[in-house]
C-alpha positions in Angstrom: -4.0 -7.1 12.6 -3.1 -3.4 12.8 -1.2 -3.5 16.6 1.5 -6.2 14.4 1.6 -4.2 11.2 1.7 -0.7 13.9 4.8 -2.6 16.1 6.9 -3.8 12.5 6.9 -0.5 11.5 8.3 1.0 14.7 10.4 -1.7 14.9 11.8 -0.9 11.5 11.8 2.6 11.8 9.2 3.6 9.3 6.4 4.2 11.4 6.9 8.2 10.5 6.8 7.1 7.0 3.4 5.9 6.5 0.2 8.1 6.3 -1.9 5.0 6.4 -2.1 1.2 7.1 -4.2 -0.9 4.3 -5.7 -3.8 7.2 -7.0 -6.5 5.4 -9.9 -7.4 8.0 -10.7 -3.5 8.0 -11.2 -3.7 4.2 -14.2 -4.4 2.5 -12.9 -7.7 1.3 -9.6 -9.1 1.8 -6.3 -10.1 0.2 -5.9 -11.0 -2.8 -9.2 -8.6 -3.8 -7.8 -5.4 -5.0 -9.9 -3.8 -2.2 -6.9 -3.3 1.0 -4.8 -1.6 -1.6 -7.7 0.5 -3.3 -8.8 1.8 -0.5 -6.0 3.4 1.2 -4.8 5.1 -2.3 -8.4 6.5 -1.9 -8.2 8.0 1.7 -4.7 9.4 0.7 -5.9 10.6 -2.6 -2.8 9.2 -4.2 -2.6 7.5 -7.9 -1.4 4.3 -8.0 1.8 5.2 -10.1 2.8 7.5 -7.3 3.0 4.7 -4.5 4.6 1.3 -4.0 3.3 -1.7 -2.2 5.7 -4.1 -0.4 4.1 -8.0 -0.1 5.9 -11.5 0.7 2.8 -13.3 -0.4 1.4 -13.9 -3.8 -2.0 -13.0 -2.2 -0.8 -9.6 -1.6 1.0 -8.9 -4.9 -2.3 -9.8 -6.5 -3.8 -7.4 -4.4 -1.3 -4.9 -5.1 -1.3 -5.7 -9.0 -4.9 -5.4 -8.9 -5.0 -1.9 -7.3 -2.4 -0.9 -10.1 0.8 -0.4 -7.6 3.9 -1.4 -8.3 5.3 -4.1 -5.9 8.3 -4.7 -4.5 8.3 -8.7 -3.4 10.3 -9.4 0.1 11.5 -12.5 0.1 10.9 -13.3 3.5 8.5 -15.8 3.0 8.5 -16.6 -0.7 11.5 -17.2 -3.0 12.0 -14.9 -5.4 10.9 -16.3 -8.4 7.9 -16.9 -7.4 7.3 -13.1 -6.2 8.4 -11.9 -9.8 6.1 -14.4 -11.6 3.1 -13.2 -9.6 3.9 -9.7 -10.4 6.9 -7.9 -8.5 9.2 -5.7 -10.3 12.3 -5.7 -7.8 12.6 -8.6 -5.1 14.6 -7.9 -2.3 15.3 -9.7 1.3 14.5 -7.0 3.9 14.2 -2.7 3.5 18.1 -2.9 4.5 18.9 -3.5 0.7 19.9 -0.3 -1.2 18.5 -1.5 -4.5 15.3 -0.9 -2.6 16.6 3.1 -1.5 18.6 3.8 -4.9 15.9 3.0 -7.2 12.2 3.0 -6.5 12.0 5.0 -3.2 14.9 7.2 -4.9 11.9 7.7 -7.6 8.9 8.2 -5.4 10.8 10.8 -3.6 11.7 13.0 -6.3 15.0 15.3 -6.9 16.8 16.8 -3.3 14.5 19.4 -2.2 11.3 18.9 -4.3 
């Protein structure tokens, strides 16, 4: 539900960070239909290639795949070999790890200043 996915992100200190949630049951279908995933990239009017998704279920890398994000798998619930196999690029236990912040979100964000 979107109060839980509102509360981990405050909790984690990225609410600031998002511009919009993807809610399965506010989608027209759910997880693992590309349709959570699509949908958002459409309200934000954002390519695919320029976003990432972050799933610990193979549901939502599915989704994710489908939607044509790259995903990065938390192993939170799944181990990691089964998060690569179904499609993540870069596994990684919680946001904490700098793998996560000196690689793909280095990307996304671009050179300082741009």
């Amino acid at each position: 539900p979107r109060e839980n996915a509102e509360f981990m992100l405050r909790a984690l200190g990225l609410a600031d960070a998002c511009d919009a949630l993807g809610i399965g049951e506010e989608a027209a279908a759910a997880k693992p239909d590309p349709a959570p995933y699509a949908e958002v990239l459409d309200r934000l009017g954002v390519a695919p290639d320029a976003a990432l998704a972050f799933e610990d279920s193979v549901s939502g890398i599915v989704s994710a795949r489908g939607a044509g994000l790259r995903v990065v798998g938390l192993t939170t619930t799944r181990p990691e070999a089964t998060l690569r196999e179904n499609g993540a690029f870069l596994t990684v236990p919680d946001f904490r790890d700098e793998r996560l912040w000196d690689g793909p979100l280095k990307e996304l964000r671009g050179p300082p200043g741009s």
